[in-house]
Structures are given as C-alpha cells and as structure tokens.
C-alpha positions as CSV (number, residue, x, y, z in Angstrom):
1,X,-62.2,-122.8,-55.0
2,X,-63.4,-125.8,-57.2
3,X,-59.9,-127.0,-57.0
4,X,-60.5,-127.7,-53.5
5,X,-62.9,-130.2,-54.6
6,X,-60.0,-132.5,-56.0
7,X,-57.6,-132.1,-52.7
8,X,-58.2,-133.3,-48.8
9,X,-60.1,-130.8,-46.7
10,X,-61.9,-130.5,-43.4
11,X,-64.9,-128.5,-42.6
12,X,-64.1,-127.3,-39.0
13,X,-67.0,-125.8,-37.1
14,X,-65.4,-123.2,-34.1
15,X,-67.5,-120.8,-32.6
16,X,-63.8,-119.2,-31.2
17,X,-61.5,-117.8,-34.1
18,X,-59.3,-115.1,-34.9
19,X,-60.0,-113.5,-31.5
20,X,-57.1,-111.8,-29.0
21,X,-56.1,-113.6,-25.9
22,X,-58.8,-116.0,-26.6
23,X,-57.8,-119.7,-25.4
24,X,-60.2,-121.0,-27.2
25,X,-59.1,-119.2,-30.4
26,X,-55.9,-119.8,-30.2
27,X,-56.3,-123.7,-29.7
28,X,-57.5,-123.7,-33.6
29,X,-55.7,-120.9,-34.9
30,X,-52.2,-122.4,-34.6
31,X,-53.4,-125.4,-35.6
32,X,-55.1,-124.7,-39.0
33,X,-50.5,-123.4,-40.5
34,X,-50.1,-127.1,-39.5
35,X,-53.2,-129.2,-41.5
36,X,-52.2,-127.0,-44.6
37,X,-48.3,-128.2,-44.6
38,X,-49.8,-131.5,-44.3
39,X,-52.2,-131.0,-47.5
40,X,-55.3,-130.3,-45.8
41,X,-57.5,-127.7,-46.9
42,X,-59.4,-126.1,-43.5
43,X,-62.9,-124.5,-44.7
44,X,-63.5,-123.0,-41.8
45,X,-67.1,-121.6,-40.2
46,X,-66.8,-119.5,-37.0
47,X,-69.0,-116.9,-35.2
48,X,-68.3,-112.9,-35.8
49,X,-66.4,-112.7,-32.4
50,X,-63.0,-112.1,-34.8
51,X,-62.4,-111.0,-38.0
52,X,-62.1,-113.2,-41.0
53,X,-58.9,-115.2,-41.4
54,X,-57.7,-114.2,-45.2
55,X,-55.3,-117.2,-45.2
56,X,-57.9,-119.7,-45.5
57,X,-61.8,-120.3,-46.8
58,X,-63.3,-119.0,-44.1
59,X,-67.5,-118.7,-43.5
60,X,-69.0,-116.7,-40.4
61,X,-72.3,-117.9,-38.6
62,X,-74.5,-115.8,-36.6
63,X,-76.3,-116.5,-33.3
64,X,-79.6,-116.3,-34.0
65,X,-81.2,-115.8,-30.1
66,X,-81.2,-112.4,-28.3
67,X,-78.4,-113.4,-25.7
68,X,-75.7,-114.3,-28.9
69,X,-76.3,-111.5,-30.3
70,X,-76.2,-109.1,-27.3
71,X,-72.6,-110.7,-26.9
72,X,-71.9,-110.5,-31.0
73,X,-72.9,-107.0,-31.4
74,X,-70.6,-106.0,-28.1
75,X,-67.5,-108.0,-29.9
76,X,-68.5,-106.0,-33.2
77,X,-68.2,-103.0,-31.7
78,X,-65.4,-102.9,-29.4
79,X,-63.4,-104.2,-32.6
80,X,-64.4,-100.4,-34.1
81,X,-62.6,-99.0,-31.6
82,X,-65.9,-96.2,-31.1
83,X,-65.7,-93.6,-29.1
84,X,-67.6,-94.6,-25.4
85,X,-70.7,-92.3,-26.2
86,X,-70.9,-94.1,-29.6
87,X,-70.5,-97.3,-28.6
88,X,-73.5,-97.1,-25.7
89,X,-75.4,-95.3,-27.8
90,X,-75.4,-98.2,-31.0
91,X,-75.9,-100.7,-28.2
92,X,-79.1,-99.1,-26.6
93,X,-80.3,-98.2,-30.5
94,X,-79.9,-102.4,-31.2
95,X,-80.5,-104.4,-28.1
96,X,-83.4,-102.4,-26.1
97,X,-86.3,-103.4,-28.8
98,X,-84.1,-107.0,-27.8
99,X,-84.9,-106.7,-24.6
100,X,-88.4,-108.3,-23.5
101,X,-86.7,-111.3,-26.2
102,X,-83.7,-111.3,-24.6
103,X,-85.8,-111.6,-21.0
104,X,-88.0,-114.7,-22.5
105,X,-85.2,-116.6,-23.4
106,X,-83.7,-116.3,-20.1
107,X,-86.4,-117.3,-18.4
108,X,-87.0,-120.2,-20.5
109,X,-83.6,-121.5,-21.2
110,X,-81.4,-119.8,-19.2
111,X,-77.9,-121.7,-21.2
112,X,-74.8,-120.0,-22.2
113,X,-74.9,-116.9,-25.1
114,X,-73.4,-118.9,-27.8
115,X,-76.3,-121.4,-27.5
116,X,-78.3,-120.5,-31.0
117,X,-75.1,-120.5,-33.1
118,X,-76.1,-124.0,-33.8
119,X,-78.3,-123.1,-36.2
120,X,-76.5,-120.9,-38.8
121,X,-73.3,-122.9,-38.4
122,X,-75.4,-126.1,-38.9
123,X,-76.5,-124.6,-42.7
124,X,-73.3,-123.8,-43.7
125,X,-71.8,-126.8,-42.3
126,X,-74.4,-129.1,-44.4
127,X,-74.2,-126.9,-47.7
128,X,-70.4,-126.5,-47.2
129,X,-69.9,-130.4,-46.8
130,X,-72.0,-131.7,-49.8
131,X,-70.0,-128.7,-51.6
132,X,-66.6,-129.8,-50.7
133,X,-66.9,-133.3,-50.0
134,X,-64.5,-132.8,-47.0
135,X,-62.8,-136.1,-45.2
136,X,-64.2,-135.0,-42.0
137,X,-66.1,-132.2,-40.0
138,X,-64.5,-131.2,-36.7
139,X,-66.3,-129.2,-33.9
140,X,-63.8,-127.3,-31.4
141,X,-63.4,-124.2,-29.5
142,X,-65.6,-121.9,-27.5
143,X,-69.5,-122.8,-27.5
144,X,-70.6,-126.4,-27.1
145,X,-73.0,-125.6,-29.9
146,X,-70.5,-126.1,-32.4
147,X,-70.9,-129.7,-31.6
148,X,-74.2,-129.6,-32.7
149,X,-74.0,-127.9,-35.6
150,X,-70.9,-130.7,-35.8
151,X,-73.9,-133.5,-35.3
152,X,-76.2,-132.2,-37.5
153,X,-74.1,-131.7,-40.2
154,X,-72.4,-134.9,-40.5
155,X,-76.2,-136.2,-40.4
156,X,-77.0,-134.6,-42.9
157,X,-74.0,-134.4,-45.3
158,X,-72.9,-138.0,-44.7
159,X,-69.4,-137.1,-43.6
160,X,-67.8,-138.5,-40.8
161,X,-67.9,-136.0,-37.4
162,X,-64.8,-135.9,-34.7
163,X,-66.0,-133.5,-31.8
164,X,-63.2,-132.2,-29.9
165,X,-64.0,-131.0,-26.0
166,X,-61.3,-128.1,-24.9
167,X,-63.1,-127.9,-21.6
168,X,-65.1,-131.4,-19.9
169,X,-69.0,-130.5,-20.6
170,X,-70.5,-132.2,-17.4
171,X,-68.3,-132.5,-14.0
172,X,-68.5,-133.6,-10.7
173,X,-68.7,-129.7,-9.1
174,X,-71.5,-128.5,-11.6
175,X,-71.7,-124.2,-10.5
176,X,-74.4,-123.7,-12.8
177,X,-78.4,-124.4,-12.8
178,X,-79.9,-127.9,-13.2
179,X,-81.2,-126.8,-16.3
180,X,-77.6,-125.8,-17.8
181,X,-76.3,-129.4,-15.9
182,X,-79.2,-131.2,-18.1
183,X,-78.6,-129.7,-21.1
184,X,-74.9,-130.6,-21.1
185,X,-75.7,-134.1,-20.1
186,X,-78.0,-135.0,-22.7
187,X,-75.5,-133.3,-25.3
188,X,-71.6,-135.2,-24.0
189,X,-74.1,-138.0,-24.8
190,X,-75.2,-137.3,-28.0
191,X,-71.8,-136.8,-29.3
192,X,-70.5,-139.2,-27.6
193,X,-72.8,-142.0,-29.3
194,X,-73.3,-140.1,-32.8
195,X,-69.1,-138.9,-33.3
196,X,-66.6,-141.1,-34.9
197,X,-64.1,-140.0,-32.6
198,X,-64.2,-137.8,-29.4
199,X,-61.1,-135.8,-28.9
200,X,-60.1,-134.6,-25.0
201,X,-57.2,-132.4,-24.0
202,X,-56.6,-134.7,-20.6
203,X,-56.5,-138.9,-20.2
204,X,-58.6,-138.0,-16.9
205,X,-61.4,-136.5,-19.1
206,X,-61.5,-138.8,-21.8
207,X,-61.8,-141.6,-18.7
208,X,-64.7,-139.6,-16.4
209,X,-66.7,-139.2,-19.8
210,X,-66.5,-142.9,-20.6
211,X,-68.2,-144.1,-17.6
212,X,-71.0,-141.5,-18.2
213,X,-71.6,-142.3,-21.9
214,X,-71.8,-144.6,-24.4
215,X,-68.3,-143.9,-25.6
216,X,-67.1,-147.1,-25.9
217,X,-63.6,-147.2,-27.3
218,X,-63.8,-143.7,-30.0
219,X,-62.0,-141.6,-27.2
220,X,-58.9,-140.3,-27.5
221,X,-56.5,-138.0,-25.5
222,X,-54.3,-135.3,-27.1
223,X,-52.3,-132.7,-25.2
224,X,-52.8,-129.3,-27.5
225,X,-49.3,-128.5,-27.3
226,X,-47.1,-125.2,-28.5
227,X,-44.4,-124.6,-30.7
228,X,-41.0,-122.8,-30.2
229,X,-41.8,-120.9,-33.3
230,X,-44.6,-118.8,-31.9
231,X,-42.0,-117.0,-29.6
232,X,-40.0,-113.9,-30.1
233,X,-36.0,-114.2,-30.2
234,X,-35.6,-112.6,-26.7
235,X,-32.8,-113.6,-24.3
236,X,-33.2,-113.5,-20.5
237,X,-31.4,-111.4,-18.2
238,X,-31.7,-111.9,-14.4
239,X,-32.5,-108.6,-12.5
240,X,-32.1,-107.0,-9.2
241,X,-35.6,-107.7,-8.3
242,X,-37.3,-111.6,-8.7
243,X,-40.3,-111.8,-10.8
244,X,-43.2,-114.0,-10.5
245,X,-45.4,-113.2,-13.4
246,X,-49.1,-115.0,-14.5
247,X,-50.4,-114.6,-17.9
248,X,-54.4,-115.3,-18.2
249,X,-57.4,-114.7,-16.0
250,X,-58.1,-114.6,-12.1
251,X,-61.7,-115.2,-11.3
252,X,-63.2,-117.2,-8.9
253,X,-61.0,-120.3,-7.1
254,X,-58.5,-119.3,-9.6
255,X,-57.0,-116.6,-7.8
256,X,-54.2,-114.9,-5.8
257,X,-55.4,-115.5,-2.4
258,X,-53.3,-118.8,-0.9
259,X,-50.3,-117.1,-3.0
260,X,-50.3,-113.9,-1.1
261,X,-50.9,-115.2,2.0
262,X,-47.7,-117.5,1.2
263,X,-46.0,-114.3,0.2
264,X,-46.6,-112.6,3.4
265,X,-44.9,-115.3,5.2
266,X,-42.0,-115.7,3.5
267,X,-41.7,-111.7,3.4
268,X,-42.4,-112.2,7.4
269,X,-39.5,-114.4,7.6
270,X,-36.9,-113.1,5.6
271,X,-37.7,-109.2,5.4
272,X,-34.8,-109.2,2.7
273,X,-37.6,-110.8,0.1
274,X,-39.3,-108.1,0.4
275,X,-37.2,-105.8,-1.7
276,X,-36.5,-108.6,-4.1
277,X,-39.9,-110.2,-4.8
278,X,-42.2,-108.8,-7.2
279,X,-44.9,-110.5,-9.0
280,X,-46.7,-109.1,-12.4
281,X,-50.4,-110.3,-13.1
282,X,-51.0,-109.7,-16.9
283,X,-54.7,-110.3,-18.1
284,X,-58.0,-110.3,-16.8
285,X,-58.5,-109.9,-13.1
286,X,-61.9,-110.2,-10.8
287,X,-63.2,-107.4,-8.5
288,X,-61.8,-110.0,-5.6
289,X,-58.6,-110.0,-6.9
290,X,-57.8,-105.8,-7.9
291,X,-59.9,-106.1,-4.0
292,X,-56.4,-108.3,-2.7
293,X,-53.7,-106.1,-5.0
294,X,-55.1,-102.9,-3.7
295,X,-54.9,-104.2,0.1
296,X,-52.2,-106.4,-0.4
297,X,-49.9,-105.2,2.9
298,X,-46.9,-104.9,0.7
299,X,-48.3,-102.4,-1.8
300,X,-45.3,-101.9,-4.6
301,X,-45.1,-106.0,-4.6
302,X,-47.8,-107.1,-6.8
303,X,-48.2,-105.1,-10.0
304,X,-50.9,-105.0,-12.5
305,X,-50.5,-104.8,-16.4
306,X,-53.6,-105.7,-17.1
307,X,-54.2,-107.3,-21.0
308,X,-51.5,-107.2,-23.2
309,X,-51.2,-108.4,-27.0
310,X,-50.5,-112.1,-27.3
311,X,-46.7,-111.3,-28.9
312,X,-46.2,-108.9,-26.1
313,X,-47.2,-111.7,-23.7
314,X,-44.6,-114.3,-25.1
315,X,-41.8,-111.9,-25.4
316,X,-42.7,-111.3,-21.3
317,X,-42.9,-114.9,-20.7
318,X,-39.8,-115.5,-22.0
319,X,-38.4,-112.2,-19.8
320,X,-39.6,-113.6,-16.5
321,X,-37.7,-114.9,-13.7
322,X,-40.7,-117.6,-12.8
323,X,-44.0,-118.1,-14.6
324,X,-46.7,-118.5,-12.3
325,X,-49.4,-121.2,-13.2
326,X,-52.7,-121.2,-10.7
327,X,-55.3,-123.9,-11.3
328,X,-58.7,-123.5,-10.0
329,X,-59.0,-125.5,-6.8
330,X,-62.3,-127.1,-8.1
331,X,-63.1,-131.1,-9.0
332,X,-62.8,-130.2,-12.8
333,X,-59.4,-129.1,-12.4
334,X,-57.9,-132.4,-12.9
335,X,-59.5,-133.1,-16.0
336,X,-58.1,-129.6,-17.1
337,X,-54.5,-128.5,-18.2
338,X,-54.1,-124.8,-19.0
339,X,-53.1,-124.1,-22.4
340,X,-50.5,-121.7,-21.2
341,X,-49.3,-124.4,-19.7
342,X,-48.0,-125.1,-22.7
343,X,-46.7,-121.8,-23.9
344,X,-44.6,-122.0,-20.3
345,X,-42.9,-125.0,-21.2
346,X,-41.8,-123.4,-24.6
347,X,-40.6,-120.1,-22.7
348,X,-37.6,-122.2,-21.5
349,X,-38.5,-120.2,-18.1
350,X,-38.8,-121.7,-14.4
351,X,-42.6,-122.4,-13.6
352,X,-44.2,-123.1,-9.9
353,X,-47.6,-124.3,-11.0
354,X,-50.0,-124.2,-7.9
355,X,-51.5,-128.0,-9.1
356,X,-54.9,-129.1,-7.7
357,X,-55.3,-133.0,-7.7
358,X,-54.1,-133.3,-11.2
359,X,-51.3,-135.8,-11.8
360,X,-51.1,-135.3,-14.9
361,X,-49.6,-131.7,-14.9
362,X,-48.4,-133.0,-11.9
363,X,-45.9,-135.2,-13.8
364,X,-45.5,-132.4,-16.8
365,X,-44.3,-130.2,-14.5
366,X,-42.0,-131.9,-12.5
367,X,-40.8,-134.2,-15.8
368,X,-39.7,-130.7,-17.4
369,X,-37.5,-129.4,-13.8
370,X,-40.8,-127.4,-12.5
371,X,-42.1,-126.6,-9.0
372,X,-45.0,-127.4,-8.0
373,X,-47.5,-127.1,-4.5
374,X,-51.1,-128.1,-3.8
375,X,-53.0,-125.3,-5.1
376,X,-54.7,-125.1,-1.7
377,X,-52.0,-125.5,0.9
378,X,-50.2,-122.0,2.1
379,X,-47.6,-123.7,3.5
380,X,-46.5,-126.1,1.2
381,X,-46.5,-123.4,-1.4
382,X,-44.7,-120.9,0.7
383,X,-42.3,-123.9,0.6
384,X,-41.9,-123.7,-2.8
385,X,-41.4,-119.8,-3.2
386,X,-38.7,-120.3,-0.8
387,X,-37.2,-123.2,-2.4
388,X,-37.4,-120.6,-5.8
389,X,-36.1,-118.0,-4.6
390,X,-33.4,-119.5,-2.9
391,X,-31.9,-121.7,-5.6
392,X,-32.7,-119.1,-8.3
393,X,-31.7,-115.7,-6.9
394,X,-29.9,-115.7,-4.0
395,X,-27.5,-118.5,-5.0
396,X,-27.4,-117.9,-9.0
397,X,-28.4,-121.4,-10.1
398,X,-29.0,-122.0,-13.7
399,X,-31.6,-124.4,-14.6
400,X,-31.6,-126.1,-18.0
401,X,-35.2,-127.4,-19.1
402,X,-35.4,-129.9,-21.4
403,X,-36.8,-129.6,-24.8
404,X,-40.7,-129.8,-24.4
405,X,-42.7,-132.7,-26.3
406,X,-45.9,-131.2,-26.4
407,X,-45.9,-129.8,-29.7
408,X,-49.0,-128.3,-31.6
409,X,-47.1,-130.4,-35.0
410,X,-47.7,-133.6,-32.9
411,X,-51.1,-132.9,-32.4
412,X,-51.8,-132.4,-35.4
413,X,-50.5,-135.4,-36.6
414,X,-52.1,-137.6,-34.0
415,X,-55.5,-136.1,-35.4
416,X,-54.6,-136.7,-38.3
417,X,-53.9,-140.0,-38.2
418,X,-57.0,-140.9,-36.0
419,X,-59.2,-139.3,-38.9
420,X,-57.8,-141.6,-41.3
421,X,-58.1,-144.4,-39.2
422,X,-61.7,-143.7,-39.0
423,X,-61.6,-143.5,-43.2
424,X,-59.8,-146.4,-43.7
425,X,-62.0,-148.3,-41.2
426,X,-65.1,-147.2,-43.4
C-alpha cells in the first residue's frame, strides 16, 4: 500500500458499488478496469450495499441514521441468502428497538435513506486523502450524499473535488416534498460553487443547472458509454415469433401502458401479428404493470422473466429481435439518457426507443439506424411497431448498425483529461 503513495490515484466516494443490476453501480464499476490501464490507482469508499471489490483498495462507510441502516441491514441480509423466517426474524431482532428513531427522523427530515452516509464516508475520505495524497476526489453513483462527503473532504484534505451527477438533483417536475426539493437545491449549489469540475451525463443537464447555480464555466458533459467487451460471443438467429424485449425497471410514467395499447392496434389490424409478436420484460416491474400483463387482452403476448444476472441480460440483448427503450414521460427525462441505452447500442440489435422531448437520444438513436416515437403518442408509436415489424420480419431485412462511439474508454479519458486540466491550471 505505501507504494501507492509514489503513483497517481483517486479517492472516489460512491455510495453504489459492486451491487447486481444496479445502474448506479455499474456506471463506476466498469470504469474503475479503465483508470488502472491508464495508471491510476482508484481507493475506493462505498456503502455495504455490495461486497468488497478485491481488485482494488477498497473502504466501506456506514449510514449512520435509522432509515440507511434499515435499507443496509435489508441489502446485508438478502446477500445471505437466509431462509424467509430467518431473515424476518434478524430484521425485527435489529430494527424494532430502531423504530421510534427511525419515526423521528422521518418526521423531521423526511430525505432519501442514503442521506447519513455522509458522515462515515466524509472520515474516510479526509484520512484516506491526507494518506494517499490522491490527484483528485470524485463523488458518483447512488446517494447525493456522496457529494458531500466529496465537499467535505476536499475541504478538509486540500485536494481538488469533481462531483459527477448520474441523475439531475433539482428539476422542473419535482414529485417529492418541498422539504426533499430544498434540500437538493441548496446542495446542486454547493457543489456547484465549491467543485472544480461538475460532470453530467446529458448537455441538457449540464445547461438547466447553469442557469440555476453559480457554475460558471466548470461544467462538463460526458455520455457514460459501454464497451463491446462486456458482451458475451453470442450470434443472432431470427425466430418464428418477433421479440420485443426491455431490460430494467417499469414504475411509474415509465411503463407499458401507451405500448400495449399500440400493440392492440396493430394486433386489431393485422390479426397475423398476433401469432408473431411477443415481447419479454426482464427486471423489475410495478404492481400497475404485473396489473396490465395479467389483463393484457392477448394473454401469451407479453411475458415476464422478471430479474436476471447482468451476463444473462447481455447475452439476451444480444438474442433479441428489437430492444425496447421507454423513457419516463416526465420534464426530467430530457436531461436523462438511460444507461442501457448504451448497452443497446453495443448489442448490435434493432432498438425503438419510446423518446420523450429529448433530442439528444433523439439524434443517438436515429444516428445509429434506430426507431423512435414520442413516448406519449399511441399512434405514432403504433407506427413505428408496424414500420418494425414490417421491414424486420415479414420482409427479412438486414440492418447493419454502425460501430457505436460512446465508449466507457472515452469517458474515461475525457475525465481524465479534465482532471489534469484542473491540476495543471493550479
């Protein structure tokens, strides 16, 4: 470890790490293979939601308030794999005495779970930086708290801080309380003042949070990218039946709704579809979506697989007739692009990516040979299924996508080079 002293390294602060079908995770776990080929030594400090990376140094931070470690303990244990009457029993023997704690703090703060990880991550992040002497510390992934730990520690350590945001903190359709809406206000605006550079995954967030803050010209846009590499060798063969398929979560304006009904319709008019269409959900689904599959009024048509291992869901992507991408139809979805997104691209399969006022995937999509309809117009993705099916299936068209430029190496890179920017500026 004291050699690390003499070589480049980062101290990255990610509550999200190590963790299965985890966006979040994922963002910094492919990344971290790519800072070592480049001579950077990640000392990493993440919550317990994963085990510990043995690849790299890498520190674990606890939540400290009730709520985080309700939601650590529940990660803990389903990682045991214990039995169900085990399992309920440990949780009731920990978190009841929790409970008039766990009460307080809602009623007085009310934020997200991850909110008190600040605090350990913070320590580790100051003692691990005056240690290590890194070039940088950089906040990503999961909990904004990690940006405050990110704050706090460069404050204290004297290292210079880049804060990356995965997700926009404040935007236009705020769901949540006015307390939550505050809180995130007051904090995009402390890192945007205090960090020497503010990373966003979109050019439309990096531009909404500049008017807001005090960001000045430290803002910088870099799509996450994949990486062919990630994927199984697995070659395509077309089928009897067409498959849609969508990888991730449905929950709230993110869901199956508009697609159905579009389904419907173009089963209505061409009643052949309706022994050749199929579409697969794989992930997470809301009690208003299993509500529509179960109803749906063609009942063998839309199938559910529910979560499935990351290298299982790659070697399916790569299987499928059409990936199906499904934005939420919400104001922050065009400062958003899905990380599968990405991960399509690289599957070298036909995408229809239901797009809500986002030109940006807008252009991705239709620069790489894609479909794509406004995520809240039946008809105009009916139109598309059609077009899909059409060209696709019933007259055997091959379509050749073009080699992706979103790469996780180039994003890398670009970080990289921003950080020393920011060193050789100092």
């Amino acid at each position: 470890m004291n050699k690390l002293k003499q070589n480049r390294s980062w101290v990255i602060l990610s509550y999200c790490s190590n963790i299965e079908g985890d966006s979040c995770s994922q963002h910094i776990d492919d990344r971290l293979p790519y800072l070592s080929r480049r001579g950077i030594h990640p000392v990493l400090i993440s919550g317990i939601l994963g085990p510990k990376l043995k690849d790299i140094i890498h520190f674990q931070a606890l939540s400290l308030f009730p709520s985080g470690i309700r939601c650590e303990l529940r990660h803990f244990l389903r990682r045991r794999a214990l039995r169900k009457w085990l399992y309920y029993t440990i949780q009731i023997g920990v978190l009841l005495p929790l409970m008039p704690f766990y009460l307080l703090e809602k009623i007085v703060l009310n934020l997200d779970e991850g909110v008190s990880w600040f605090l350990c991550a913070a320590v580790k992040g100051i003692y691990l930086s005056k240690k290590y002497r890194p070039e940088t510390i950089y906040s990503t992934g999961g909990t904004a708290s990690a940006h405050l730990a990110g704050y706090l520690a460069s404050r204290y350590a004297s290292v210079p801080w880049v804060a990356e945001f995965q997700d926009p903190l404040v935007h236009d359709d705020w769901l949540g309380s006015k307390r939550e809406y505050l809180y995130a206000s007051w904090l995009e605006k402390l890192i945007c003042k205090n960090a020497s550079a503010i990373i966003f995954v979109t050019e439309s967030a990096k531009e909404h949070s500049r008017k807001r803050t005090e960001m000045g010209d430290k803002g910088y846009a870099i799509y996450p990218g994949s990486s062919q590499d990630i994927f199984p060798k697995v070659n395509y063969r077309k089928k009897s039946t067409f498959h849609f398929a969508h990888f991730g979560s449905l929950a709230g304006s993110r869901n199956l709704e508009l697609f159905s009904r579009a389904l419907c319709l173009l089963i209505e008019s061409e009643p052949r579809f309706r022994n050749i269409i199929r579409v697969d959900l794989y992930g997470n689904c809301d009690s208003r979506t299993l509500h529509l599959v179960k109803n749906f009024e063609y009942s063998d048509v839309i199938l559910l697989h529910g979560i499935v291992p990351r290298k299982k869901s790659l070697s399916l992507m790569a299987e499928t007739d059409c990936l199906l991408l499904i934005q939420n139809t919400q104001a922050f979805s065009s400062e958003t692009i899905p990380s599968k997104v990405y991960e399509y691209f690289f599957a070298n399969r036909p995408v229809l990516g239901l797009v809500h006022k986002n030109p940006e995937l807008e252009r991705m999509l239709i620069t790489q040979g894609h479909w794509i309809a406004r995520a809240d117009d039946v008809e105009d993705i009916l139109k598309s299924m059609n077009s899909i099916i059409t060209e696709l299936h019933i007259n055997n068209k091959e379509k050749n996508f073009p080699e992706p430029p979103w790469t996780i190496e180039k994003a890398v890179n670009r970080l990289i080079t921003i950080i020393e920017d920011i060193r050789f500026e100092k």
